[in-house]
N, C-alpha and C positions, 0 to 999 in steps of 0.2 A: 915743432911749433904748431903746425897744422892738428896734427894729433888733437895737443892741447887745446885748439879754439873746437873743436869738433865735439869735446868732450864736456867743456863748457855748454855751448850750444846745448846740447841732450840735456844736461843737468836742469837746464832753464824749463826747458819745455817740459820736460818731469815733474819738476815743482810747482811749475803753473794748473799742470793736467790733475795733480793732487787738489788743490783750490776749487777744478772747476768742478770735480769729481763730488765733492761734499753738497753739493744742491740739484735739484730733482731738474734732468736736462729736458724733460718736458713739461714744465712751470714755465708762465708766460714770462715774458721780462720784466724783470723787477719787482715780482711780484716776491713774498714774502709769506710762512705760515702765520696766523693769527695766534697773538699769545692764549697762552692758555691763562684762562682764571680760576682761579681758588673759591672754592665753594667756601663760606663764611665759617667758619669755626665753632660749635657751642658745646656750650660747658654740658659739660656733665655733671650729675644730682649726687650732691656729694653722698659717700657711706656711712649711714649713723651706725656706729660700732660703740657705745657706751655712754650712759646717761649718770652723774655722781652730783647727789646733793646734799647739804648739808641735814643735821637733824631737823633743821626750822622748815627747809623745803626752801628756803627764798634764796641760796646763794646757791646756786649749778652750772654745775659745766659738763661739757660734752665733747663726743669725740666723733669728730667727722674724717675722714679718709686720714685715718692717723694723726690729727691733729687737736689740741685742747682749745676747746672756743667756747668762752662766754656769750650770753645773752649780748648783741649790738657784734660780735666779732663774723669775719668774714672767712669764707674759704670758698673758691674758685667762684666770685662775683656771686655769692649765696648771702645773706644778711640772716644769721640768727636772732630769729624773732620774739620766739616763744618758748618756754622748757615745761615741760611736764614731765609727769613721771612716768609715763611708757613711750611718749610718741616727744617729737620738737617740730615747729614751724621754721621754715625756712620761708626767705622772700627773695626776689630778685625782682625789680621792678615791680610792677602794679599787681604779679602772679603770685601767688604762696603756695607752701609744698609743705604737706603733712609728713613726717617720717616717722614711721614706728619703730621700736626698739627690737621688735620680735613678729614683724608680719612681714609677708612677702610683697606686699600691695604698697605704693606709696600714691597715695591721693593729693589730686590738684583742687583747691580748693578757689 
């Protein structure tokens, strides 16, 4: 019986010393790490990978990061504003974004 409570005993003190072991034993009391914050997330400019319009020129669509978007359609918070035949305007708030079909340069307008 004695064994038993002895063996108990140590288990206790084991488990406990596991708990105290997981925080830094020279941090003040109760002190605490500061969360950490997330730097705000922004999008990225989407990929004009393909410009297709009709014979008239006035109905077009495009292809942004793999996706088909008309004139007024969206892809990652970007508002397709403008089509043309080599370049499209993107907007995102009050900023616009030229993208060319075939240029390495994408200009903030």
């Amino acid at each position: 019986m004695g064994r038993l409570v002895f063996i108990a005993f140590w288990a206790g003190i084991l488990s406990a010393g596991n708990a105290v072991a997981s925080q830094d034993p020279t941090a003040p009391l109760g002190w605490q790490a500061p969360a950490v914050k997330k730097a705000p997330s922004r999008a990225r400019l989407p990929q004009l990978q393909g410009i297709f319009c009709d014979q008239s020129g006035s109905d077009c669509t495009v292809i942004l990061n793999n996706n088909l978007i008309s004139p007024g359609g969206r892809v990652n918070g970007y508002t397709l504003d403008r089509v043309q035949d080599d370049f499209v305007i993107l907007r995102r708030g009050s900023q616009q974004w030229r993208l060319y079909l075939f240029a390495d340069n994408v200009k903030s307008e």
